[in-house]
C-alpha positions in Angstrom: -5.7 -7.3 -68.7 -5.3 -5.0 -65.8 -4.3 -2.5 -68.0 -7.5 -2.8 -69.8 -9.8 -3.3 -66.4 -7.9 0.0 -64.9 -8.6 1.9 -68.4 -12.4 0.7 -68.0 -12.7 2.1 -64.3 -11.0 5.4 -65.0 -13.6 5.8 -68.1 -16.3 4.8 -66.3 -15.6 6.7 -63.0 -15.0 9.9 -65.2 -18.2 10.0 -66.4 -20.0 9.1 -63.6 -18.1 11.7 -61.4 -19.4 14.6 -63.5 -22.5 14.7 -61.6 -21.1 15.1 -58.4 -18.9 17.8 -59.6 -21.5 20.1 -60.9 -23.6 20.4 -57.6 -20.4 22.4 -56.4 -19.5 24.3 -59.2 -20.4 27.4 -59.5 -19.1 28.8 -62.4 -21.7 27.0 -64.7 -18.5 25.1 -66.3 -20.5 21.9 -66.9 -23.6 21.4 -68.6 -25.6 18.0 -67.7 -28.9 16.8 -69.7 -29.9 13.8 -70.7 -33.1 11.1 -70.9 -34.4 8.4 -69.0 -37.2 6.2 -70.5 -39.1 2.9 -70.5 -40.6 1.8 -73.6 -44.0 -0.6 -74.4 -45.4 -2.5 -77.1 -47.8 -5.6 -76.8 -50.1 -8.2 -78.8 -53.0 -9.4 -77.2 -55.5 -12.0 -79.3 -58.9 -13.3 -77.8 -60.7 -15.8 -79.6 -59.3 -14.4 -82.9 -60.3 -16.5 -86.2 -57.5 -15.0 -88.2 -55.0 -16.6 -85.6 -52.1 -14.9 -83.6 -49.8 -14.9 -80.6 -49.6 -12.5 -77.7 -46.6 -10.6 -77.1 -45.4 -8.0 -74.8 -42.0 -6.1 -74.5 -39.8 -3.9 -72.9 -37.3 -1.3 -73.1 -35.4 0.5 -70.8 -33.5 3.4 -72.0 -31.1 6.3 -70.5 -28.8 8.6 -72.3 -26.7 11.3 -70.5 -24.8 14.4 -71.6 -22.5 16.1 -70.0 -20.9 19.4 -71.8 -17.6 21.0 -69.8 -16.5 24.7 -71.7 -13.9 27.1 -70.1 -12.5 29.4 -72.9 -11.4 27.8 -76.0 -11.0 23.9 -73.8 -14.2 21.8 -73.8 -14.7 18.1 -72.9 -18.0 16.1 -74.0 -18.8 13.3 -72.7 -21.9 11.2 -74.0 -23.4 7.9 -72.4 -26.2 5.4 -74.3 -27.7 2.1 -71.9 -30.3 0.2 -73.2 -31.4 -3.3 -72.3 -34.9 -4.7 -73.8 -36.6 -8.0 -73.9 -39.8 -9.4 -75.7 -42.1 -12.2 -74.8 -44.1 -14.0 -77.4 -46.5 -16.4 -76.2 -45.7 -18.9 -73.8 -41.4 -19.2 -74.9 -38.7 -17.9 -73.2 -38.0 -14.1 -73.2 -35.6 -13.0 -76.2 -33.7 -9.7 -75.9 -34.3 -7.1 -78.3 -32.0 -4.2 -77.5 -28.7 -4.4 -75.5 -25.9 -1.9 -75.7 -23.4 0.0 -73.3 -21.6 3.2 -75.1 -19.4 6.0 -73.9 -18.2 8.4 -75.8 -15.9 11.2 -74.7 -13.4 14.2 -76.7 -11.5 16.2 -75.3 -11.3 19.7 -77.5 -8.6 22.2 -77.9 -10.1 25.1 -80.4 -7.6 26.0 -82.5 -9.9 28.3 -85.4 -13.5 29.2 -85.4 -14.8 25.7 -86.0 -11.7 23.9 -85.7 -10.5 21.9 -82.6 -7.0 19.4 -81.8 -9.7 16.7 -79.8 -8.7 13.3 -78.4 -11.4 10.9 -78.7 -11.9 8.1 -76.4 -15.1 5.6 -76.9 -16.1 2.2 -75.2 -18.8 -0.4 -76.1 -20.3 -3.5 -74.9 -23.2 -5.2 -73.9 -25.4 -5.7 -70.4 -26.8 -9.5 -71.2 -26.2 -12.4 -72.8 -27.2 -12.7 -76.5 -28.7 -15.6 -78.8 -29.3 -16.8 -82.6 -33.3 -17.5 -81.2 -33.9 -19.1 -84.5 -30.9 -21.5 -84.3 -30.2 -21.8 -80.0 -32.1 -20.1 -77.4 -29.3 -22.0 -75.0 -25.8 -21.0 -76.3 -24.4 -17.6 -76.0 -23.3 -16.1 -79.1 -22.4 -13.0 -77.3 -21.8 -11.8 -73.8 -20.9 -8.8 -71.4 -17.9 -7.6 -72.2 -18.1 -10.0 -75.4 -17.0 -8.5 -77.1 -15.6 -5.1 -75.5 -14.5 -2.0 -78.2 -11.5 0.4 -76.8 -10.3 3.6 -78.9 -8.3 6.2 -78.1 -6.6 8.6 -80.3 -5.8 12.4 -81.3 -7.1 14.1 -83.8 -8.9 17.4 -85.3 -12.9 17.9 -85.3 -14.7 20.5 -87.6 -17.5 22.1 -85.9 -19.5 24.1 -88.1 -22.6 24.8 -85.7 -24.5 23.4 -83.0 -25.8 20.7 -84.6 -23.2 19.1 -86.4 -19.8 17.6 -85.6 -17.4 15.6 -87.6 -14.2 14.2 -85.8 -11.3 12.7 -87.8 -8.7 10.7 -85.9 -5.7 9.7 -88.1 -4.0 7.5 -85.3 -6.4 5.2 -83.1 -5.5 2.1 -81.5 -8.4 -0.5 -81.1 -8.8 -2.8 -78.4 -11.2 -5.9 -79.0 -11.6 -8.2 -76.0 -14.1 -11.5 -76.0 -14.5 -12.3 -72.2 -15.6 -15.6 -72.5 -13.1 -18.1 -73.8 -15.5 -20.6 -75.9 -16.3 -17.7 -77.8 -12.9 -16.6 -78.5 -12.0 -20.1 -79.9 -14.5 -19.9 -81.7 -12.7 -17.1 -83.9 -15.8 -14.9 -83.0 -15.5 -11.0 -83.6 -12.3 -10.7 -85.6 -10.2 -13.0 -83.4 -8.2 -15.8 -84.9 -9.7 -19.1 -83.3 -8.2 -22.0 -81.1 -5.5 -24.2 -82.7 -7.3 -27.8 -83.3 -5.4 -30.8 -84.2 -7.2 -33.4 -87.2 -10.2 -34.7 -84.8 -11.4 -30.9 -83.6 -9.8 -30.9 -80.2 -8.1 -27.6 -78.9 -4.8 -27.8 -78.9 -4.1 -24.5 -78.5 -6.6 -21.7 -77.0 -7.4 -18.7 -78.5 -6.4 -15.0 -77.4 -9.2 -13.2 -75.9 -8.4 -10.2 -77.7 -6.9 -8.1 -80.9 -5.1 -5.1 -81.3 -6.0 -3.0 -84.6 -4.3 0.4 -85.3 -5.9 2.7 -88.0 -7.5 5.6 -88.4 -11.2 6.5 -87.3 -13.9 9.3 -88.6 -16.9 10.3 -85.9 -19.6 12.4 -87.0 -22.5 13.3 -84.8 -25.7 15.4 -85.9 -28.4 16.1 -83.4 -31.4 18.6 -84.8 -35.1 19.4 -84.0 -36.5 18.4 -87.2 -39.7 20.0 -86.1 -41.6 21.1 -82.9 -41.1 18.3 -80.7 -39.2 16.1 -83.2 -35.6 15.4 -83.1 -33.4 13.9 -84.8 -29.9 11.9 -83.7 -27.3 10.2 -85.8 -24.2 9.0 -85.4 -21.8 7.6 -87.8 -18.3 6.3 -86.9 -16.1 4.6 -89.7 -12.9 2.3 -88.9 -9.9 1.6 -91.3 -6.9 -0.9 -90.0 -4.0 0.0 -91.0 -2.5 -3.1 -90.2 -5.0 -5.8 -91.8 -7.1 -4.9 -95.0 -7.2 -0.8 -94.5 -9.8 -1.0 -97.7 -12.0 -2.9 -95.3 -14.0 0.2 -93.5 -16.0 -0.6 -90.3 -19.2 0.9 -90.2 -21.1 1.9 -87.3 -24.4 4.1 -88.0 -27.0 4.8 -85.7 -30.3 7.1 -86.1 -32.9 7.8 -83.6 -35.8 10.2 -84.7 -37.6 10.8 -81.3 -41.1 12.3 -81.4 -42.3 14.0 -77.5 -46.1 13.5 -77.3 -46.5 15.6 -74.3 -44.0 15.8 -71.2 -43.6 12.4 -70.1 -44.8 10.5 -73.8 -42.6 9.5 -76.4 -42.6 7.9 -79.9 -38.7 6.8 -80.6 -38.2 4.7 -84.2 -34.3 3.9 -84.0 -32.0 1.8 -86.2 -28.5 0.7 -86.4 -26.4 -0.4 -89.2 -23.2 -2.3 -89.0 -20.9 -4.1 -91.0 -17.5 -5.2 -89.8 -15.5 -7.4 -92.6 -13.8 -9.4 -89.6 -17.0 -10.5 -87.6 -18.2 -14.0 -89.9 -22.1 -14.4 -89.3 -23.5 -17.6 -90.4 -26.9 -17.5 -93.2 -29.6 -20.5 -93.0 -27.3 -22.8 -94.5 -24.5 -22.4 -92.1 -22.2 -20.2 -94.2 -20.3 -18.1 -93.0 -19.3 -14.8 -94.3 -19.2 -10.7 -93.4 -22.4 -9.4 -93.5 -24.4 -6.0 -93.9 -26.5 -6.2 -89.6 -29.4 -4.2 -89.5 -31.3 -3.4 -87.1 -34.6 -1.0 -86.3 -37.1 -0.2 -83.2 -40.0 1.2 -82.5 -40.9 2.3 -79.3 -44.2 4.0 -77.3 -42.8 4.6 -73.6 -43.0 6.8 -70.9 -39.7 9.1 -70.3 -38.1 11.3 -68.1 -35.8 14.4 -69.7 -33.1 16.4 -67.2 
C-alpha cells in the first residue's frame, strides 16, 4: 500500500509540477493548453396539464495538456476531472458524471512515425456512487474504489497530428477497492470475502488485484469543422494471466461544438465492458455487462 500511495503522489505531483516549470523555461520545451468548463441543463413546469418534474444539473469539467519536445524525446501528459450532479424534483441529488484520469507516455522516436514510449495511466473517481433505482444510501462505488494503475513499455505509431495508436505488450495492472465492504463484496474483479454456511465473513477480502497483459491506446483528436472537434479515446486490456480472450474495453468520445468564446455544446459518451466487473439486471442477476453511457452539455468554458 505505500508503494501504491508513493506511486499515486509521484504521478500526481508530475503532472501538476509542469505548470510551474514552464513559467521558467525559456526554451519553449513545454507546451500547456487545456479547458475549464461548467455545464447546465434544467426542467422547469408551471401549472403544466401534460404533467412533469423540474430538474436542474451540473457539470464541472477541466481537461489539461501538457506537451514536452526536445529533439527526437517527448513526454505527454493528459489530465480529464469531472464531477456532475442532477436534481429532480424535491429527491436527493444523484451524480451524473464522476471521473479522475491521467494519462502520461514517455516517447523515444525511433523512425518517422515510430516511437519506443512507456505509458503510465491512472483512474478513479471524486464521489461516492449509487444504483438510484435500487439504493440512494449504499455505496456501490467510492474514491479510490476502485483505483486503475498501468505502467508498461511499448511502441506508438504516429502517423500525423491527429492520430496516435500506442501498443504496450507488457503492462502490469493494479486494481485497488478502498473500501473494504465493497471488496468483500467481490466488486470490480476482486475475489470476495470467505463466508462460512450462515453468510458471515470468515475471511476478508483483498483490497486489490494484480493483472499482467498487454494494452492497446489509441487517441484521435480532429476539428471536424470550424469550431467543432472531435476526441476519442480507445484503450483495450488483455490478461495474460486470467482469460486473455476476455478484452477490456474502454472507449470514450467527446464531439465539442464552441458557440462563441466562452459557449459550448459538448455531447460525450463512454463505453465499457470489463468481463470481471458482475453488474446486477432488475431481477438481481448478475453477470458482465456492455455500460454505456452519454451527455449532453450547454455550459460556459474557459480554453488556455
Amino acid at each position: 500500500m505505500k508503494k501504491l500511495s508513493l506511486l499515486i503522489l509521484i504521478l500526481f505531483g508530475t503532472v501538476l509540477g509542469l505548470q510551474c516549470q514552464t513559467k521558467t523555461d525559456s526554451t519553449k520545451l513545454w507546451k500547456i493548453n487545456g479547458k475549464a468548463s461548467l455545464n447546465f441543463n434544467e426542467n422547469y413546469f408551471s401549472n403544466w396539464a401534460a404533467g412533469g418534474e423540474n430538474a436542474y444539473g451540473v457539470i464541472g469539467k477541466y481537461m489539461m495538456h501538457a506537451d514536452y519536445q526536445k529533439g527526437k524525446i517527448g513526454w505527454t501528459n493528459t489530465v480529464n476531472l469531472a464531477l456532475g450532479y442532477s436534481l429532480i424534483g424535491n429527491s436527493n441529488p444523484m451524480k451524473t458524471d464522476d471521473q479522475i484520469q491521467i494519462y502520461s507516455i514517455y516517447k523515444v522516436q525511433w523512425q518517422k512515425h515510430w516511437f519506443f514510449t512507456i505509458l503510465g495511466s491512472i483512474q478513479t473517481q471524486f464521489a461516492n456512487g449509487y444504483n438510484y433505482s435500487v439504493d440512494s444510501s449504499t455505496s456501490i462505488s467510492g474514491f479510490l474504489a476502485p483505483l486503475t494503475i498501468d505502467l508498461g513499455p511499448g511502441i506508438q505509431y504516429k502517423p500525423n497530428k491527429f492520430l496516435e495508436i500506442n501498443f504496450s505488450p507488457v503492462t502490469p495492472r493494479i486494481v485497488y477497492v478502498n473500501n473494504q465492504r465493497l471488496a468483500d463484496e467481490g466488486s470490480f474483479g476482486l475475489k470476495p470475502a470467505e463466508t462460512d454456511s450462515a453468510g458471515n465473513i470468515i475471511k476478508h477480502a483483498s483490497k486489490a488485484y494484480f493483472a499482467f497483459g498487454a494494452r492497446l491506446y489509441a487517441t484521435l483528436n480532429y476539428d471536424i469543422a470550424k469550431n467543432v472537434n472531435l476526441n476519442t479515446k480507445l484503450s483495450l486490456f488483455s490478461d495474460y494471466l486470467d482469460n486473455p480472450q476476455n478484452i477490456d474495453v474502454d472507449w470514450q468520445v467527446l464531439l465539442g461544438m464552441k458557440v462563441n468564446s466562452w459557449l459550448n455544446v459538448d455531447i460525450s459518451t463512454q463505453m465499457l465492458y470489463n468481463n470481471k466487473v458482475l453488474i446486477a439486471n432488475n431481477e438481481g442477476i448478475k453477470a458482465p455487462r456492455l455500460q454505456f453511457k452519454q451527455l449532453l452539455m450547454v455550459g460556459i468554458g474557459y480554453t488556455f
